[in-house]
N, C-alpha and C positions, 0 to 999 in steps of 0.2 A: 396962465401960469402963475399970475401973480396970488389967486386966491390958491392953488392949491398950495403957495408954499406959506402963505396965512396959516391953511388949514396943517400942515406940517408943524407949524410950531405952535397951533393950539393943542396938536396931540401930541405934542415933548411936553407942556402943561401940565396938563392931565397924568402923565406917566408921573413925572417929578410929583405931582401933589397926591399920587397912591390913587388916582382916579383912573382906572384901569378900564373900567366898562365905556366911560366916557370915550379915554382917548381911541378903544377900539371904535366908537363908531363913526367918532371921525377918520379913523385911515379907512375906514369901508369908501365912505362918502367921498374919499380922494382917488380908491381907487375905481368907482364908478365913472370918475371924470377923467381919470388919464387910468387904465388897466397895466399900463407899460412900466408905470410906475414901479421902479425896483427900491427904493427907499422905501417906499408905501407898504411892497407886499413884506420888506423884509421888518418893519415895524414891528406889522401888525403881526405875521408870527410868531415875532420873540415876543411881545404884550401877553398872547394868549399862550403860551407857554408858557408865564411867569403866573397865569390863571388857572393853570393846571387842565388850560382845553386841548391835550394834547393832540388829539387826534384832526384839530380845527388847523393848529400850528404845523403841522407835518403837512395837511393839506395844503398852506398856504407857501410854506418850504419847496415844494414841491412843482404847485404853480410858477414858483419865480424859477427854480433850475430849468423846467420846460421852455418858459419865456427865455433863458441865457444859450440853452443849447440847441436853440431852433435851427442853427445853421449847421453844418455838417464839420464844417473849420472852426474851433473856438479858439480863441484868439490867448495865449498862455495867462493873460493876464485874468482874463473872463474863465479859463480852467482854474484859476488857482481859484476865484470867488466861488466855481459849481464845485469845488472840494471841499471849500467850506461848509458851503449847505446843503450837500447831501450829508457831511458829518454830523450836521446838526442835526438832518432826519435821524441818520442812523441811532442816534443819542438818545433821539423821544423814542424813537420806534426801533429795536434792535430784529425786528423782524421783518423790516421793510424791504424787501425785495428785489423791488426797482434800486434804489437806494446802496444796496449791497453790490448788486450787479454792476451798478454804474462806477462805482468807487473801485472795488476790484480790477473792473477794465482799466480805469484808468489809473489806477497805482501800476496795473502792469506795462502799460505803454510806458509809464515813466520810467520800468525796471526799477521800481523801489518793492522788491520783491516780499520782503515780509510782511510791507501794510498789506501788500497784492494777497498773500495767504492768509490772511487774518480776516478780511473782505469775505475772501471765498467759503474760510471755513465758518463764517454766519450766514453766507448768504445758505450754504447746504444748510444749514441747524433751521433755517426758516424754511428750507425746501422741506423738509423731511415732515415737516408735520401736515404736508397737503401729500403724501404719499410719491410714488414711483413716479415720475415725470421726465417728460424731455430738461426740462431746466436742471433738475439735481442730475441728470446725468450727464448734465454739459459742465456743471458746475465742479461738478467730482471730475472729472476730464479736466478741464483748466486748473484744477489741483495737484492731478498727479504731472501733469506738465510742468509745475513750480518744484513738486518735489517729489522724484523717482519714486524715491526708498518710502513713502508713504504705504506701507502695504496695507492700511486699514482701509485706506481711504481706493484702492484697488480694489479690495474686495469688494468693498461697496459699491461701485461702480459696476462690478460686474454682474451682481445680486440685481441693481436696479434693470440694468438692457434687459437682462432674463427675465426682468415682471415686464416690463416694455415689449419682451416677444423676441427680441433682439440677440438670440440666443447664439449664433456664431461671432458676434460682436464681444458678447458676454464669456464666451469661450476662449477667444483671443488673449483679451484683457485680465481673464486669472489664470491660463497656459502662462502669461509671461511673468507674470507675477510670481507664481509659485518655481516656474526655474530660477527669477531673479536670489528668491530670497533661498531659494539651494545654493546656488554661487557664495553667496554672500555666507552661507551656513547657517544661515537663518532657518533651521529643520523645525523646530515646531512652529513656526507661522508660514512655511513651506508644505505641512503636512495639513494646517489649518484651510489655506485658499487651496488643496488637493482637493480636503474634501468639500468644499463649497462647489467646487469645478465638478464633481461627478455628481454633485445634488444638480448641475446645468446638466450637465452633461455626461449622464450612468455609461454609455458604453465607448468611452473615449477611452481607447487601448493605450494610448502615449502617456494620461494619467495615472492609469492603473500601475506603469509599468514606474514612472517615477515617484509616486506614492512606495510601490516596493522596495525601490532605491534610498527612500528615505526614510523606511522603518530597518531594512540592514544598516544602516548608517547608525540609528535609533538603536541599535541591538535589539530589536523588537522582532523577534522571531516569529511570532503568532499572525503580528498582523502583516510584516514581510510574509510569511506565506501564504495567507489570508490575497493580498495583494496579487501575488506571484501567481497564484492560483485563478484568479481572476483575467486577471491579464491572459492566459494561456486559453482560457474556454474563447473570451473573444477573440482571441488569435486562431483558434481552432474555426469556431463558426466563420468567421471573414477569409478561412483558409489563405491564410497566411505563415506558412510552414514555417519559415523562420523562424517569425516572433514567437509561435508557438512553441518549438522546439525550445529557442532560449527561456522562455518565461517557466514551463515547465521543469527542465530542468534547477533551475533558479530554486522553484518552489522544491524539489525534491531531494536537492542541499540540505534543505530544513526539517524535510519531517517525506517518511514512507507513504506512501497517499498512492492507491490504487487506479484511483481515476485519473491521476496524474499521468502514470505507466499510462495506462491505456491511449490519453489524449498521445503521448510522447510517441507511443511507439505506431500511432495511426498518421502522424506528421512526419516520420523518419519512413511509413511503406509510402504516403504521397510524394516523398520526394526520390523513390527508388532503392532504398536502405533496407532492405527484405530483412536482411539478415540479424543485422541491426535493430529494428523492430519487433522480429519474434522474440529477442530476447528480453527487451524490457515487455513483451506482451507474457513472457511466462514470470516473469517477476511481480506482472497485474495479479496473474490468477491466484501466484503465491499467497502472494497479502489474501484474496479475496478466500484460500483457504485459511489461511491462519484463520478470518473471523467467521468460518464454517459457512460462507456463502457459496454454496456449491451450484449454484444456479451458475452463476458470474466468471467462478474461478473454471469449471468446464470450457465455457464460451469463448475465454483467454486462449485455454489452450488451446483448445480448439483450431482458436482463429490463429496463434504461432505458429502451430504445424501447418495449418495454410500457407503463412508466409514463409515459412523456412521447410519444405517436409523431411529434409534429414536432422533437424535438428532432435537430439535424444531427449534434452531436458524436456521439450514438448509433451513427448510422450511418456517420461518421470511422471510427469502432474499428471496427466490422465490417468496414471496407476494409480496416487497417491490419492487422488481425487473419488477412484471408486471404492480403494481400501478403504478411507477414513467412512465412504457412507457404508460402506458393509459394517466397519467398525462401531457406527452410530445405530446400527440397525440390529446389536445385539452381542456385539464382540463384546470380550473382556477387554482386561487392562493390554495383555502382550498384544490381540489383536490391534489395539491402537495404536499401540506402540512401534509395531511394524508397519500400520499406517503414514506413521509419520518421518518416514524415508523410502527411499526408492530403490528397487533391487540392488542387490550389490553388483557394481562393476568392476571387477581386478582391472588393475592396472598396468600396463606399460612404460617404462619408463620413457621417456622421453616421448611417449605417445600424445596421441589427442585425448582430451578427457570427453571426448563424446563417444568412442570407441568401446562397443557394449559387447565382452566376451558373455557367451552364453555357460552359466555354471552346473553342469550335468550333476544328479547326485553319481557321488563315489559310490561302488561297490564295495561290501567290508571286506572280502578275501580275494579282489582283485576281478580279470576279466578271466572267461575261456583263452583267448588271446593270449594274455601272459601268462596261464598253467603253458601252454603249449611251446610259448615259448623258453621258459624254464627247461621242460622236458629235453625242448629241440639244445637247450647246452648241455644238460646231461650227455646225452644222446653223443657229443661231442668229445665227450670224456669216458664213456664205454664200449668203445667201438663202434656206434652207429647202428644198434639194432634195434630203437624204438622205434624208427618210420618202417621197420617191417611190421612191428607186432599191431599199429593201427590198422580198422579194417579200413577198404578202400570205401564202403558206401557210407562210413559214419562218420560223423561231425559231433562238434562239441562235446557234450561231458563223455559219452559213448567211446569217440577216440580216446580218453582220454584213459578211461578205465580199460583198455585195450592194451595203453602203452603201458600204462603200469604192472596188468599182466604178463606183459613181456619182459619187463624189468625183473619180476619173480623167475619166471620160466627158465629165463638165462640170458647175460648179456651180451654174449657173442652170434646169438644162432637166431633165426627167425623167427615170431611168434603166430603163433594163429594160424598158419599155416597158408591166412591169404593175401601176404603181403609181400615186397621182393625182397629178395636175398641181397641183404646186406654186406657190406664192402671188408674182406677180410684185413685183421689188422693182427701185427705185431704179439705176443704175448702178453711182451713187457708193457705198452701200452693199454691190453687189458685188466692189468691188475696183478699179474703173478711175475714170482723170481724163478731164478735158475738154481736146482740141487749143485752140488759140488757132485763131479764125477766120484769113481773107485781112485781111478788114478789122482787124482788131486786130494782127496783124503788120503792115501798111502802117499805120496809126497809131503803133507804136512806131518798127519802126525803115526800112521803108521793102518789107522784104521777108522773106519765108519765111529761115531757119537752115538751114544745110543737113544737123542734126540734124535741125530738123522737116521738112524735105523726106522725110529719108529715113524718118522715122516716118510720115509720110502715104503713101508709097511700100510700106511695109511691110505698112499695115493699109489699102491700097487705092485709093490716089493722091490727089493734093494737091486735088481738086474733091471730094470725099464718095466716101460711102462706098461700096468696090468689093470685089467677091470676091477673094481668093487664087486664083493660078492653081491649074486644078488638078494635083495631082500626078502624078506616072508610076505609068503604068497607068488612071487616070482616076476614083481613088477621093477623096473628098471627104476634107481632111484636120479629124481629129477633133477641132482647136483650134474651141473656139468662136468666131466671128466677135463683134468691138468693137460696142458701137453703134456710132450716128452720131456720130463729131465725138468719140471718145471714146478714151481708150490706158492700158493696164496702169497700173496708179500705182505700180510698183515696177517698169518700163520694162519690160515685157515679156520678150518670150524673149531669146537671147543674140543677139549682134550681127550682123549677116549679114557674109558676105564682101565685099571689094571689088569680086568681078565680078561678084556679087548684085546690088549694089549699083547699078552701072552699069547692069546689066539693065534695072534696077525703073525708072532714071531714061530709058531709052531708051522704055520703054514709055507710063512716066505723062509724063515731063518734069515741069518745074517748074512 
């Protein structure tokens, strides 16, 4: 012992007198004779670190913490000395690794938590240049442990498991991450580790669907639907009706999207929603008319009257679906034009709008039906002799020219000779008034008018009732004969001539 503390203070000599090489080789030679020597090793490190051997002095740094921390217990006093010199490594060497590791743990035991994150975050910056490793992902773990809200240092942790293979590990760790920094409203470093998370992990539905969360929030309409959209296909393939159903609709908030309809309305027939589903399936086809995909827009309907077969709209688009290709296939403009809606359906009010009255074209002067009905009120108001004058075996225009016939012929008596005898009626009812007697004309004024002369003169002389001559040739003329005592109530035929007239009076007299 004696010589090496000789040899100790021939190399504090040496140091004092700028004799540096010297004094190193005497702490070699002392630490050959005792190795335990912790004044020796810790010399001759600071020596060759004041010679700029750095990498000789971190060695030698390094040898003596090994020598201090061989036991499993280090004693608080022998901790506070390995703080010292692993600080000193870290100093020479900021990339020292062990050095980093060591100091970090133990700033963390101590809960001196800052040195603890200062530690950590060198010891990663050293890790990262030998690539993805178990170590930088322990290290980035013991970081985010010090400090939640770190979310770089998250992502990166998560990026590393996933080169490491670690991919449900990797998954975890920026799932939480990205709802953290949603809480927080942290939306673009929320939408950032999203999409890191679906670079791990492309068909994680629960991303997709808060990624879409976070671009509504964003006012990001494109890529919320974009998102939305997403989320619904793999909710559709994983047949997952629900999520499917919400994601789709979500997306279709946003923008008309065909495929959208279709996923929706095939996720509302697997859960038993027939009805429900034909309808956004005719709303698929709609769209896939608008963009003239007649393939697609067919298959829609198609598949709606499937699911629903009384539904009308269904079968709208299948009209409108073959007008517009007839249309495309050489119509003009109005043919397109009528292509582009669907029969007219009147309405009822308070009705169902699926309720499809069929619109017959109108006739311009009405039906047979209603000439005959007309007739049949006439018939009502002349005593009732039209339904003689039709024949019994004829229908339609036939009778009808039959009853009008008979309407000429005369409105009281039979026509055509093969129909029945019609129901007698009233005079007054047929159309004619009563003459005033003799007695009631000499009661008023003393005698016949020589109007009513000529009226009794006309319908058969002034004493009752007399036949019309007959006519030339000797044919019975077709006017029906007055009652008795009876004349047109709308004064009969036109007025005779004066030498008619004369006539009638030469014949009847007064």
């Amino acid at each position: 012992m004696q010589g090496v503390m000789e040899m100790e203070e021939l190399a504090a000599i040496h140091i004092a007198q700028g004799q540096l090489e010297e004094a190193v080789g005497v702490l070699r030679e002392i630490l050959e004779i005792d190795p335990e020597c912790v004044e020796a090793h810790l010399q001759l490190a600071t020596t060759l670190a004041q010679m700029g051997r750095t990498a000789e002095a971190v060695q030698e740094y390094a040898r003596l913490a090994e020598a201090l921390a061989g036991g499993s217990d280090v004693e608080s006093a022998n901790l506070r000395f390995l703080i010292e010199i692993y600080e000193k490594i870290v100093q020479l060497d900021p990339a020292h690794v062990a050095a980093r590791q060591w100091l970090a743990d133990a700033y963390r035991d101590k809960a001196e938590v800052d040195k603890a994150l200062s530690q950590y975050e060198g010891l990663c910056q050293a890790l990262r240049a030998r690539g993805p490793s178990p170590e930088l992902a322990e290290a980035l773990a013991r970081l985010v442990e010090l400090r939640a809200d770190d979310y770089d240092a998250r992502e990166e942790l998560g990026r590393v498991l996933a080169a490491l293979g670690r991919k449900q590990e990797a998954a975890r760790v920026l799932r939480e991450a990205c709802e953290q920094a949603q809480r927080a409203h942290r939306f673009d470093l929320a939408r950032r580790i999203g999409e890191t998370l679906l670079g791990v992990e492309p068909l994680d539905l629960e991303t997709h669907r808060l990624l879409a969360r976070i671009a509504v929030v964003d006012k990001d309409d494109a890529r919320a639907f974009q998102r939305s959209s997403d989320a619904a296909r793999l909710a559709a393939i994983a047949r997952l009706d629900d999520a499917c159903i919400e994601c789709a609709r979500k997306a279709l908030e946003l923008r008309a999207d065909a495929e959208m309809r279709e996923l929706l309305a095939e996720a509302l027939a697997r859960k038993e929603q027939a009805q429900e589903a034909a309808r956004e399936m005719v709303e698929a086809g709609r769209l896939h008319l608008q963009a003239e995909d007649f393939g697609r827009a067919q298959r829609a309907a198609e598949r709606a009257a499937q699911l629903d077969p009384g539904l009308q709209a269904a079968r709208d688009l299948l009209y409108m679906i073959e007008a517009r290709r007839q249309a495309g296939r050489g119509g003009g403009g109005a043919a397109r034009a009528a292509a582009e809606r669907p029969p007219d359906k009147p309405m009822i009010t308070g009705g169902s709008p699926e309720v499809t009255i069929v619109d017959r074209p109108r006739r311009k002067h009405g039906s047979v039906a209603g000439v005959a009905n007309k007739l049949k009120a006439l018939k009502g108001g002349f005593g009732g002799g039209l339904d003689a004058a039709a024949p019994a075996a004829g229908g339609g225009l036939a009778a009808v020219s039959a009853r009008l016939k008979a309407m000429k012929g005369g409105l009281g008596g039979a026509g055509g000779g093969g129909g029945q005898q019609a129901e007698p009626t009233s005079p007054e009812a047929a159309g004619w008034q009563r003459l005033p007697s003799d007695g009631e004309a000499a009661s008023g004024s003393g005698k016949l008018s020589a109007a009513d002369k000529l009226r009794r003169m006309k319908l058969g002389g002034a004493s009752g009732p007399a036949s019309a001559p007959p006519a030339a040739g000797g044919e019975q003329s077709a006017s029906p004969a007055p009652p008795e005592g009876m004349q047109p109530a709308s004064g009969g035929k036109k007025a005779l001539s004066a030498a008619q007239k004369l006539r009638q009076l030469g014949r009847g007299g007064a």
